[in-house]
MINU-358183 format. One line per field, with one value per residue: residue number from 1; residue in three letters; x, y, z of N, C-alpha, C, CB in turn. Coordinates in steps of 0.1 Angstrom, whole numbers, plus 5000, padded with zeros to 4 digits. Glycine has a CB too. Layout:
<sites>
pos (NUM/...);
code (ala/...);
nxx (X/...);
nyy (Y/...);
nzz (Z/...);
caxx (X/...);
cayy (Y/...);
cazz (Z/...);
cxx (X/...);
cyy (Y/...);
czz (Z/...);
cbxx (X/...);
cbyy (Y/...);
cbzz (Z/...);
</sites>
This chain:
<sites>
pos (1/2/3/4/5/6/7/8/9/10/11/12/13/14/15/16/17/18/19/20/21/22/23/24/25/26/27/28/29/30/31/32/33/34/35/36/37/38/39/40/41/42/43/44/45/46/47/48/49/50/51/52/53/54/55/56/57/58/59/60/61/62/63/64/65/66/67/68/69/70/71/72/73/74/75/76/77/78/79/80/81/82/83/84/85/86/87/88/89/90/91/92/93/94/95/96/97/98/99/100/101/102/103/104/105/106/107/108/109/110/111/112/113/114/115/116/117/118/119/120/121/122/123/124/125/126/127/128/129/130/131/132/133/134/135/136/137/138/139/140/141/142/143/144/145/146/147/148/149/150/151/152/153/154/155/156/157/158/159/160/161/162/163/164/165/166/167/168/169/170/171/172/173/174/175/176/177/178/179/180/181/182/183/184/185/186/187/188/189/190/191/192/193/194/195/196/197/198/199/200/201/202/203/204/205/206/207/208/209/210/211/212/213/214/215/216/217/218/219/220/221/222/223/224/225/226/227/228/229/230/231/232/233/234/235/236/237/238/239/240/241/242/243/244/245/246/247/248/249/250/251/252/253/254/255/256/257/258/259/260/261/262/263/264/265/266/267/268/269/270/271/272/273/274/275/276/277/278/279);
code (unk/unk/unk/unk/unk/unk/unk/unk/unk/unk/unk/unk/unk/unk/unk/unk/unk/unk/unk/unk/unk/unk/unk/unk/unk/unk/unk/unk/unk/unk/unk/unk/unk/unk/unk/unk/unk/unk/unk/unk/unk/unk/unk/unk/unk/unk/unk/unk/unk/unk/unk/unk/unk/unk/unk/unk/unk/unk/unk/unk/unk/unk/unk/unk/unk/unk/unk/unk/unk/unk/unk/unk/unk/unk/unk/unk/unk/unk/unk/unk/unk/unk/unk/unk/unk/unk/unk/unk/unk/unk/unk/unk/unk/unk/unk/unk/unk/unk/unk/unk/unk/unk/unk/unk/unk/unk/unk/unk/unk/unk/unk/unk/unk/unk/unk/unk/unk/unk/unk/unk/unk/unk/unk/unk/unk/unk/unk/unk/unk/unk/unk/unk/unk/unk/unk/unk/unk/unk/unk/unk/unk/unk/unk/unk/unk/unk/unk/unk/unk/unk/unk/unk/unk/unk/unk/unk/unk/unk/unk/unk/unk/unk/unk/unk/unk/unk/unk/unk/unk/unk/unk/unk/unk/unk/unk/unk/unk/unk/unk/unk/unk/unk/unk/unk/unk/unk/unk/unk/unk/unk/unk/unk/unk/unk/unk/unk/unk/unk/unk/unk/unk/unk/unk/unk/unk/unk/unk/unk/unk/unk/unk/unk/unk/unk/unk/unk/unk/unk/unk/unk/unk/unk/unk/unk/unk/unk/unk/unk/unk/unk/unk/unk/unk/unk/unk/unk/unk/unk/unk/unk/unk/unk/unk/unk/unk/unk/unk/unk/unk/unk/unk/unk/unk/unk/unk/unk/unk/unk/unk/unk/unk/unk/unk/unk/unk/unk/unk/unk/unk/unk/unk/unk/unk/unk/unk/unk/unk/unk/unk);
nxx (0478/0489/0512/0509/0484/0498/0513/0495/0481/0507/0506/0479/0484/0506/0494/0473/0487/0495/0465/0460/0474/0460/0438/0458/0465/0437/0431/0452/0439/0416/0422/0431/0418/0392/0390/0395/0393/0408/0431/0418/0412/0434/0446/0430/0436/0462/0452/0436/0460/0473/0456/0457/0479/0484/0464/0474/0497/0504/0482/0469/0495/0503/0484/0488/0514/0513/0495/0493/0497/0475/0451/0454/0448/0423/0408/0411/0397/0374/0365/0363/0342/0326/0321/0316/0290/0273/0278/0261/0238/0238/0227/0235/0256/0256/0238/0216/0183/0170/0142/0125/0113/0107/0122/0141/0133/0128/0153/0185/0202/0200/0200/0230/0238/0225/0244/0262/0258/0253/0281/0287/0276/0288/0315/0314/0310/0333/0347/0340/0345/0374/0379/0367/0383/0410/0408/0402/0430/0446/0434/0453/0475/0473/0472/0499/0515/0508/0521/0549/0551/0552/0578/0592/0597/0608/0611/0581/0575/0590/0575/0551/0556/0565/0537/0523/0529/0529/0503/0492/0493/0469/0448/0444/0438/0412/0396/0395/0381/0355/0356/0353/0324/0305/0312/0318/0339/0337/0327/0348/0366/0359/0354/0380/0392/0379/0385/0412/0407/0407/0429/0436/0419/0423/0443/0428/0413/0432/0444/0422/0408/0415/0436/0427/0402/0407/0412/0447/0452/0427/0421/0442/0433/0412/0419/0429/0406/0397/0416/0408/0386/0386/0402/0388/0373/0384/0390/0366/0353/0373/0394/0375/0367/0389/0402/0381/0388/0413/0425/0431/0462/0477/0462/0470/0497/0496/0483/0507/0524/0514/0513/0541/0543/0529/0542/0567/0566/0557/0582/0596/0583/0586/0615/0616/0608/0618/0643/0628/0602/0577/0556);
nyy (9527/9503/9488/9466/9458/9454/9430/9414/9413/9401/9375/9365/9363/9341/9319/9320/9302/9281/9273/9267/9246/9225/9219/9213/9187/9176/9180/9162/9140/9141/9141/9118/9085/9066/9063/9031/9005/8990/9013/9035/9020/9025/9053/9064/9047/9064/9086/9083/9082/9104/9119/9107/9114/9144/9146/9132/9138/9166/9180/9172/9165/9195/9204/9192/9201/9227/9227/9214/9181/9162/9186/9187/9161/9158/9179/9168/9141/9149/9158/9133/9118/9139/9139/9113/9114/9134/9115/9094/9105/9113/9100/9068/9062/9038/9020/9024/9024/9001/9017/9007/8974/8954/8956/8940/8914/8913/8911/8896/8914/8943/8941/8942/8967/8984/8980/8990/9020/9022/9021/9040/9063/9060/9065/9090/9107/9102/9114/9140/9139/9138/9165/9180/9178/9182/9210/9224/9219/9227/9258/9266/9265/9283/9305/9298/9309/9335/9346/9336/9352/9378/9376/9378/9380/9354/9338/9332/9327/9301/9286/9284/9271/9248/9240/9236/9214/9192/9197/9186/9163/9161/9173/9149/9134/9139/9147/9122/9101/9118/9122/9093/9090/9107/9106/9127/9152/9180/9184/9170/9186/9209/9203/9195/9221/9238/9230/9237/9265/9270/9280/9307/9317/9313/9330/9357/9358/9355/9378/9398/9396/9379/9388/9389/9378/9357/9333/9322/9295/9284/9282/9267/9243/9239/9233/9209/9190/9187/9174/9152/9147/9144/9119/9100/9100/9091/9064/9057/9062/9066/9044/9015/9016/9016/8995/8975/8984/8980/8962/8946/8940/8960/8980/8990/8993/9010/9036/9039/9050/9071/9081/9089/9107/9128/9136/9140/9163/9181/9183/9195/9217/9227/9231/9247/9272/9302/9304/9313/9315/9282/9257);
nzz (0499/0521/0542/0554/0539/0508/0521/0529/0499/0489/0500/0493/0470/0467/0484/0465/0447/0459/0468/0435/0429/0442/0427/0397/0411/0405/0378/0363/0372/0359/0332/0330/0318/0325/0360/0372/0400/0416/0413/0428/0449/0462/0461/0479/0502/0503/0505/0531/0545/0545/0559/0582/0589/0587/0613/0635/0636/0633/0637/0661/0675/0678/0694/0718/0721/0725/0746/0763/0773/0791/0781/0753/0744/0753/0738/0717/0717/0722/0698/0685/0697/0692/0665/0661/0672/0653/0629/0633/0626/0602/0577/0566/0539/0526/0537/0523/0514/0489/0469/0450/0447/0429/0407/0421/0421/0390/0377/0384/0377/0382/0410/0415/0399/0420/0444/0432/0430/0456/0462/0449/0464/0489/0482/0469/0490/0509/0493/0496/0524/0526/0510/0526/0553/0538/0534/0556/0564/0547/0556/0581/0564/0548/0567/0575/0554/0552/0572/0569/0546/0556/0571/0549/0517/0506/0519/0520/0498/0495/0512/0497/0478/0486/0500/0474/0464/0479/0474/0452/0454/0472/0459/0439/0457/0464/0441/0427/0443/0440/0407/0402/0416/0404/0375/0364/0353/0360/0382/0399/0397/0405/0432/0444/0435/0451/0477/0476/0480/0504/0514/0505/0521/0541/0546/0542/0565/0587/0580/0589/0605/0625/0645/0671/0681/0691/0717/0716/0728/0731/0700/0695/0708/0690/0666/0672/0676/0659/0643/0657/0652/0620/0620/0630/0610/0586/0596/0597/0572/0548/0552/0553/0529/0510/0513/0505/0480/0471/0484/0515/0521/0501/0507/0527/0529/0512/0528/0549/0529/0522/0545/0551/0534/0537/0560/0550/0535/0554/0567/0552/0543/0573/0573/0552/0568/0587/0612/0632/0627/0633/0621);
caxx (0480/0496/0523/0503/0476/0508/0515/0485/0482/0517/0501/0472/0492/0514/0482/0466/0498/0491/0455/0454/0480/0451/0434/0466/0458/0424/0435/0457/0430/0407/0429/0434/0409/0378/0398/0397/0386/0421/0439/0411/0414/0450/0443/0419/0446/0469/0444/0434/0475/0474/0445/0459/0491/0480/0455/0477/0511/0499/0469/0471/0507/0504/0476/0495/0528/0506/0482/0499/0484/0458/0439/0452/0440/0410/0400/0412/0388/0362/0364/0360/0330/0315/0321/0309/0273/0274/0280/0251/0224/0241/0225/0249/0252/0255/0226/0205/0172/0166/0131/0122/0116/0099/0132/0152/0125/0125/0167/0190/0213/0201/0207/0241/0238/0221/0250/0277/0251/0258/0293/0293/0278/0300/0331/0313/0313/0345/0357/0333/0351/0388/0379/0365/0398/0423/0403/0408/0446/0448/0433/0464/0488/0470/0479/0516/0523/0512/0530/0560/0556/0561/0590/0598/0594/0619/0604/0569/0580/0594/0561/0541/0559/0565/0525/0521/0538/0521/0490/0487/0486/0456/0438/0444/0429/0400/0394/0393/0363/0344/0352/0348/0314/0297/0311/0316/0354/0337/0324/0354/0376/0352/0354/0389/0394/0372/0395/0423/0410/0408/0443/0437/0404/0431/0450/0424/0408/0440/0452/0417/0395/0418/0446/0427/0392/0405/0427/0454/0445/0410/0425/0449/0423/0392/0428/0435/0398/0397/0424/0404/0372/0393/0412/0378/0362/0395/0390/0353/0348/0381/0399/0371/0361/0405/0404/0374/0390/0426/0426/0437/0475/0479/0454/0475/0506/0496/0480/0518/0529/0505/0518/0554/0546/0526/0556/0580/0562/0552/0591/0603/0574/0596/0627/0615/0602/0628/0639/0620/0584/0573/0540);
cayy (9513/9503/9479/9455/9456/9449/9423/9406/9410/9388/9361/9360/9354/9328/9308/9309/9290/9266/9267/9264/9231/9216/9220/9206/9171/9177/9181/9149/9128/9142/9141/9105/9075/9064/9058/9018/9001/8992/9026/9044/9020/9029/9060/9061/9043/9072/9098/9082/9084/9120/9125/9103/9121/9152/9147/9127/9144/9177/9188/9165/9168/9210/9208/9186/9206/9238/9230/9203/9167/9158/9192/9184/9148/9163/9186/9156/9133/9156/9161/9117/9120/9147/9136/9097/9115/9137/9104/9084/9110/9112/9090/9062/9061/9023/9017/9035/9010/9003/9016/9001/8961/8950/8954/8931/8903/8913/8905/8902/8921/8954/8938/8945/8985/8994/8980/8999/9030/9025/9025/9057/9075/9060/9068/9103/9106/9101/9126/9151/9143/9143/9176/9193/9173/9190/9223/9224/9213/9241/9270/9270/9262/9297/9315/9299/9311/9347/9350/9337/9362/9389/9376/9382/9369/9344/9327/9325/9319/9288/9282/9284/9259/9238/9238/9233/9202/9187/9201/9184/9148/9163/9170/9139/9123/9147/9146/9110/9095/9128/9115/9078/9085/9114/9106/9140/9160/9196/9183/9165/9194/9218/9202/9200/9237/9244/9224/9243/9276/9273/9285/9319/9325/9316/9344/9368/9358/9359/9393/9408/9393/9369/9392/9398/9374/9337/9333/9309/9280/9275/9280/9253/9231/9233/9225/9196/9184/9192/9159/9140/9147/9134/9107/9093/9101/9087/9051/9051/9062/9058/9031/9005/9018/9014/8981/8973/8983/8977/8947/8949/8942/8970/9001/8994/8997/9026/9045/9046/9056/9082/9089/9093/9115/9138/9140/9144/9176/9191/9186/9203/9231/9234/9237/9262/9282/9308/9297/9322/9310/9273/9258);
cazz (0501/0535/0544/0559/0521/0505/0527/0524/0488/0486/0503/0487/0458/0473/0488/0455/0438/0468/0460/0427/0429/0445/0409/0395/0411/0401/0363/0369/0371/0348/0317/0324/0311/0334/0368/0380/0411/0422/0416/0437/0465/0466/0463/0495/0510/0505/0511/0543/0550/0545/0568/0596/0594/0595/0623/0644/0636/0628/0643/0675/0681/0679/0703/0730/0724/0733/0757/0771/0769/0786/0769/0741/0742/0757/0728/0703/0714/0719/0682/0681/0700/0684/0651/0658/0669/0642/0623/0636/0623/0588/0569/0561/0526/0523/0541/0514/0516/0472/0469/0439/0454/0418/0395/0420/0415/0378/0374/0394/0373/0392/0424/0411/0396/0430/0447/0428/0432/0472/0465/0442/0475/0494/0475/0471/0507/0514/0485/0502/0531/0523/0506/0539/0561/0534/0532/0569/0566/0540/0558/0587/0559/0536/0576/0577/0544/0554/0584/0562/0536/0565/0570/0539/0501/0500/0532/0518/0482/0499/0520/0490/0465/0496/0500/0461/0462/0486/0477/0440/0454/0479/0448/0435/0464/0463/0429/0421/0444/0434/0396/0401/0419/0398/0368/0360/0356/0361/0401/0404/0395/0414/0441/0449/0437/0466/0490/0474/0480/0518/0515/0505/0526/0557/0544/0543/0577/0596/0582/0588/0615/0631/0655/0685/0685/0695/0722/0709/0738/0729/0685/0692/0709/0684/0653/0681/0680/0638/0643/0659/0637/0608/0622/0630/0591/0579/0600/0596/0560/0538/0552/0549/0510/0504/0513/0499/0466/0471/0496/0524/0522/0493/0512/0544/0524/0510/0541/0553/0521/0522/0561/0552/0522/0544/0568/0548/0531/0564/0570/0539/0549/0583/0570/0543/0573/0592/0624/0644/0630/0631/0621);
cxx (0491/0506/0519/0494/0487/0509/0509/0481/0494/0515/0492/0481/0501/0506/0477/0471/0491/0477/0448/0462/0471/0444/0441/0464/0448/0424/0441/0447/0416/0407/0428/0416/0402/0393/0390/0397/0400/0428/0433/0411/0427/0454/0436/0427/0455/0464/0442/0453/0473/0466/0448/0473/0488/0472/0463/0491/0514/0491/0469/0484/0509/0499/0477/0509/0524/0499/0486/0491/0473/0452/0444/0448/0426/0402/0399/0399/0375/0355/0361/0342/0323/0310/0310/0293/0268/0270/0273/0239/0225/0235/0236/0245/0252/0247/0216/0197/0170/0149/0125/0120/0115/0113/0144/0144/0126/0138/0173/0202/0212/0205/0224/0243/0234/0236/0259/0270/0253/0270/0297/0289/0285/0312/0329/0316/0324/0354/0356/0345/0364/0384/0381/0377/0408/0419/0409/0425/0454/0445/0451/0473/0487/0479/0494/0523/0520/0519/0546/0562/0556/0566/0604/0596/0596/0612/0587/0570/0589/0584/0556/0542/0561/0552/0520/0523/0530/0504/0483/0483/0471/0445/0435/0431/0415/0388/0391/0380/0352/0340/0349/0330/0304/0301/0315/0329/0352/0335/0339/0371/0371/0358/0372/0397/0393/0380/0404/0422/0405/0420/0437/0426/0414/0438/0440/0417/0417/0446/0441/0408/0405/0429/0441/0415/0394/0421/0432/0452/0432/0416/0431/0442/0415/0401/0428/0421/0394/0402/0414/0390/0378/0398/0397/0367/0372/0393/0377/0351/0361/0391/0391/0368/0379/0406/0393/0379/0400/0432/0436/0450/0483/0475/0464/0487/0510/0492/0497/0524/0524/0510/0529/0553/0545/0538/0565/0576/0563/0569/0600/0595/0581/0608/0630/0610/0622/0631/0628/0605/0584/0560/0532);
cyy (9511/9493/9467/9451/9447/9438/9417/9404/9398/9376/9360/9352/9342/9321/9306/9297/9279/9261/9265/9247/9222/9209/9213/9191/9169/9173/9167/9136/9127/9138/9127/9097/9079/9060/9042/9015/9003/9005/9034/9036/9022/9041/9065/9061/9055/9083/9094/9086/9097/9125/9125/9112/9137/9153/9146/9131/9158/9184/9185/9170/9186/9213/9204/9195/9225/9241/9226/9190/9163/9172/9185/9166/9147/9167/9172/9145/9141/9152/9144/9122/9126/9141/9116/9102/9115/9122/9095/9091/9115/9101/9081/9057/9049/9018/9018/9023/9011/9006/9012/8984/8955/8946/8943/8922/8901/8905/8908/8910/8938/8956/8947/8961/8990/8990/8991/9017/9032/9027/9038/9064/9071/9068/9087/9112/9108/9106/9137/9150/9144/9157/9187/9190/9185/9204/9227/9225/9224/9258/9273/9268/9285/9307/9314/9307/9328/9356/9348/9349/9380/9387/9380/9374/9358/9332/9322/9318/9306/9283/9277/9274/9248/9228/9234/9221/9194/9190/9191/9166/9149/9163/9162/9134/9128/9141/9132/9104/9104/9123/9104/9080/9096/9108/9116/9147/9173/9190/9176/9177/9204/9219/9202/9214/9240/9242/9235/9259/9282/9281/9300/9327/9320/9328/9354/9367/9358/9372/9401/9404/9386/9375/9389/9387/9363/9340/9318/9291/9270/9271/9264/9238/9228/9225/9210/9188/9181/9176/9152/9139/9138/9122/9096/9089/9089/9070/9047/9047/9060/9051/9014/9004/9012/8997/8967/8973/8982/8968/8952/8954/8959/8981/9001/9003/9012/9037/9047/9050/9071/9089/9096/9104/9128/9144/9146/9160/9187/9194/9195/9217/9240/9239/9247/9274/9288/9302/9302/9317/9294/9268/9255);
czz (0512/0531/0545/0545/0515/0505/0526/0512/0483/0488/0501/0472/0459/0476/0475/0450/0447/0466/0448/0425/0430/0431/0398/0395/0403/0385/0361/0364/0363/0340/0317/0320/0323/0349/0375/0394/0419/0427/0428/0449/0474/0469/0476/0503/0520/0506/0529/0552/0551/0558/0582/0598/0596/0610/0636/0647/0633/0638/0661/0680/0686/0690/0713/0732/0730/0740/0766/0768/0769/0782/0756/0734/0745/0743/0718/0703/0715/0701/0679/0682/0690/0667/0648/0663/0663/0633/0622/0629/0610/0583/0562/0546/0520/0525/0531/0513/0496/0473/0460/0441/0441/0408/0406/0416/0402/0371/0385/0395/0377/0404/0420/0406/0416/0438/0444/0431/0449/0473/0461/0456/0484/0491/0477/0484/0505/0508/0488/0511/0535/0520/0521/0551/0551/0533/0545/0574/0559/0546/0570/0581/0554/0553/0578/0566/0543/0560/0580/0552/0545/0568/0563/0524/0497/0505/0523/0504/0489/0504/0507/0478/0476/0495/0489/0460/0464/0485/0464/0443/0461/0472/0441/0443/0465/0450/0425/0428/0438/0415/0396/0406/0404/0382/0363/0361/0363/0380/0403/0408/0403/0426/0449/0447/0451/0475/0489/0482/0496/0518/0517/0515/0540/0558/0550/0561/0588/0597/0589/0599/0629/0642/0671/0692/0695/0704/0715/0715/0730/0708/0684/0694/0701/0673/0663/0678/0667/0640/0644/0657/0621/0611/0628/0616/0588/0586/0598/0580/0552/0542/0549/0532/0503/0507/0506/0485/0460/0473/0503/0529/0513/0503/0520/0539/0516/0519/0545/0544/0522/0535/0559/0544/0533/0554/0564/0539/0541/0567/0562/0539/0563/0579/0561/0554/0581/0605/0639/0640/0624/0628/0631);
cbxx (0483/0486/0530/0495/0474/0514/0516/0477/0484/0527/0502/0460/0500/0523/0469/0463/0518/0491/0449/0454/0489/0441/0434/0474/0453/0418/0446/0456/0427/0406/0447/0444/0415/0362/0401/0408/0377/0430/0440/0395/0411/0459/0442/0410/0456/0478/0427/0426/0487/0467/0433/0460/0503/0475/0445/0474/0520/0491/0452/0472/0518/0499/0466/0498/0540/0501/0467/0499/0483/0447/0438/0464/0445/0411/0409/0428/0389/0368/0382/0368/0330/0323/0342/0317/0267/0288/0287/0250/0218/0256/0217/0254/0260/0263/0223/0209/0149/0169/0127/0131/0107/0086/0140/0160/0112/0121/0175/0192/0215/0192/0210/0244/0217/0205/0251/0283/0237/0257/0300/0283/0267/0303/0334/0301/0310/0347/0357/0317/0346/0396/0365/0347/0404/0429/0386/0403/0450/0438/0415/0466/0488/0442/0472/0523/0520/0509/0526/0561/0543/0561/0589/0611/0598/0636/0599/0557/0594/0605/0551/0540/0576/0565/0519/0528/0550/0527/0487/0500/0495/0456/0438/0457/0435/0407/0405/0406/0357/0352/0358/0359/0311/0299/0303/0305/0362/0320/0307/0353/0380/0337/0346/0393/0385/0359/0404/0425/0403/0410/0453/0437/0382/0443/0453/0414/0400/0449/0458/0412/0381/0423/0448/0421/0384/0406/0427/0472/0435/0386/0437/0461/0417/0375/0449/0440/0391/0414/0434/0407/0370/0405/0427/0373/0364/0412/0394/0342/0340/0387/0404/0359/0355/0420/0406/0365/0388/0430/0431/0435/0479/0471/0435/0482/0506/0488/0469/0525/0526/0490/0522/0564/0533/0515/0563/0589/0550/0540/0595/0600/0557/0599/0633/0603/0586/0626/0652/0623/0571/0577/0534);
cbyy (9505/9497/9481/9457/9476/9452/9424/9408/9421/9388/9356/9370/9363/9330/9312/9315/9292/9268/9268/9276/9228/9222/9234/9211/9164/9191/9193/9151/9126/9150/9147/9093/9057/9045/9071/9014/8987/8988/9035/9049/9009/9026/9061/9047/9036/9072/9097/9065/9080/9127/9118/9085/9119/9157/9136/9115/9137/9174/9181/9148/9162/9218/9206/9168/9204/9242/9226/9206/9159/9151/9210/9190/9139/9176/9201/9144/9120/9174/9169/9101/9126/9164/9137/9081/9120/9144/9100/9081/9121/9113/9096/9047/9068/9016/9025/9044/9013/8986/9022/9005/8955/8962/8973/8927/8906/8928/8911/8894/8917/8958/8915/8935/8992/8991/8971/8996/9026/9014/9018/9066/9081/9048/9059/9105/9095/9090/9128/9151/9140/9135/9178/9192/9152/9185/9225/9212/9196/9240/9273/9266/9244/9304/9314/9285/9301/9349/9341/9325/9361/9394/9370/9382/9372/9346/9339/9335/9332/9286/9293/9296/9261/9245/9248/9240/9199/9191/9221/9190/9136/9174/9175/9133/9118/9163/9151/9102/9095/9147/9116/9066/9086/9132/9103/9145/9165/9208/9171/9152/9198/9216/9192/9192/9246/9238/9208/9243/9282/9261/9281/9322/9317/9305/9348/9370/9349/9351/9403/9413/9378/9359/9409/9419/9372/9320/9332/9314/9288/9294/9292/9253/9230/9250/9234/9198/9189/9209/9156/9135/9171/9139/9111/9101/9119/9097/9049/9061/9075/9066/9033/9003/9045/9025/8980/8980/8989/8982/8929/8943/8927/8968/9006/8979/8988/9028/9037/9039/9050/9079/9079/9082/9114/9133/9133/9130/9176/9184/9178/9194/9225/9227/9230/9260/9276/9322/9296/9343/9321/9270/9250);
cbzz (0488/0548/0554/0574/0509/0509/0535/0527/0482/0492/0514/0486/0451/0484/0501/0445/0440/0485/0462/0417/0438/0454/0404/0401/0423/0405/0360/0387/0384/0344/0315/0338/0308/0326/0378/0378/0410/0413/0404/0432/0469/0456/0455/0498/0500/0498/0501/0545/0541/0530/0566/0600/0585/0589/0623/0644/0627/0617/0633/0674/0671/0668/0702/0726/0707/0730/0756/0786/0773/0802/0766/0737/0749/0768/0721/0705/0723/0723/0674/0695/0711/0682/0645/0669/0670/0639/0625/0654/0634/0585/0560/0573/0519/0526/0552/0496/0529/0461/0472/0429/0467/0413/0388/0431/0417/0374/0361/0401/0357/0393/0428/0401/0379/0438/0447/0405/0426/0482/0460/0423/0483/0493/0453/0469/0517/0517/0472/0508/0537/0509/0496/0549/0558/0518/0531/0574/0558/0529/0565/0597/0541/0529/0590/0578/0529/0555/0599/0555/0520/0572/0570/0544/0491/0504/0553/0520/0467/0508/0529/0488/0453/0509/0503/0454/0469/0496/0475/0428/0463/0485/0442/0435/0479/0459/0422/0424/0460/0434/0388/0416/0437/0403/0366/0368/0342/0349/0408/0395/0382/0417/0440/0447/0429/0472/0488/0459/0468/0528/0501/0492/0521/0561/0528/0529/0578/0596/0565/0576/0606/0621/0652/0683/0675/0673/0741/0711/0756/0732/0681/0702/0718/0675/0647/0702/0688/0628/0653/0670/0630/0602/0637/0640/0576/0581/0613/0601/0556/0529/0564/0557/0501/0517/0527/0503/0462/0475/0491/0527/0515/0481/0524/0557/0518/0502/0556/0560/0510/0521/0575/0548/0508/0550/0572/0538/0527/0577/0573/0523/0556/0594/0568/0528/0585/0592/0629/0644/0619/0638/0613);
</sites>
């Protein structure tokens, strides 16, 4: 067994902690009662916070301070674009036509189920797509926290509770539309596992695939364009459902709650790093 095996064994074990925290939120919101219209649009709120701050203080900013601007405003909107095509030939889940016309005629107290039935895929939606935003946000955390633990143990054992921390409200926000729409704890807990376990599959794909294939330019630009794939979900899909279920004054209030959090993690992630490696 090598140096580098080793090496990578440590940081799988350090990313799991990070991705099993995710699971942690997940649990969170299981244990409790049925979750409430309110809390989840507050939640949204502060999910969508998370999303825009990574995107736009994170992912954006890495890809302007590396490429320089305009690419890295290049790649970013790329990633709008693409994603609002994308977005046009998704079936919008609110749209859904009722095909049953006979039971509105019959009461109009279905009028009302099919509604909330547009909102559960809504809400589903937009726990799908937090999941695949924080999966994403997770795999370059699972590669910082391996390149920390060659540093040394101490460094990534700081990365890795850093990432923990921060990882358990992710699963929160994961976790909660998945249970509000399905109903269901095991998909709601599934699902943000899964998010979680980007982490360690960044590990394994930076120690073993990742040295030599991707020049860092084009890497930094497709994370820069990642941003502005999210920062476009996050305004399309969970900021209207957060205010929808929060009102207005509340989601906003929470989206910057949710900004500052994110910040202030990612800054507690820098200063647990050495000075010689940054994210």
């Amino acid at each position: 067994m090598g140096f580098m095996d080793s090496q990578v064994l440590v940081a799988l074990a350090l990313s799991l902690v990070g991705g099993f925290s995710t699971s942690i939120g997940a649990l969170l919101v299981v244990v409790n009662r049925s979750p409430n219209l309110r809390m989840l649009g507050l939640l949204q709120g502060f999910a969508a916070g998370l999303m825009l701050s990574i995107s736009f203080l994170d992912l954006a900013h890495n890809a302007i301070n590396s490429i320089g601007f305009l690419k890295g405003n290049l790649w970013f909107f790329a990633g709008v674009v693409f994603f609002a095509v994308v977005a046009n030939f998704i079936p919008e889940p609110t749209l859904a036509p009722v095909p049953d016309s006979k039971s509105k005629k019959r009461n109009g107290d279905e009028g009302g189920k099919d509604i909330m039935k547009k909102r559960r895929r809504q809400v589903l939606f937009s726990g799908i797509v937090t999941a695949i935003g924080i999966s994403l946000h997770n795999f370059p955390e699972g590669m910082a926290v391996f390149l920390g633990s060659i540093k040394g143990i101490r460094v990534g054992l700081n990365l890795a509770l850093a990432i923990a921390l921060h990882n358990i409200p992710e699963g929160v926000a994961v976790a909660l539309p998945v249970y509000f729409a399905t109903q269901s704890k095991w998909q709601a807990f599934k699902l943000a596992t899964l998010s979680g376990f980007a982490e360690p599959l960044g590990v394994i794909i930076v120690a073993y695939i990742f040295p030599s294939s991707l020049s860092p330019e084009i890497l930094e630009g497709l994370l820069g364009s990642v941003g502005g794939v999210m920062a476009f979900l996050t305004l399309h899909e969970m900021l209207p459902l957060a205010f929808d279920y929060a009102g207005q004054k509340q989601a906003v209030k929470a989206v910057f709650f949710g900004m500052a959090f994110m910040s202030a993690s990612l800054y507690f992630l820098e200063i647990s790093l050495p000075a010689e490696m940054s994210l």
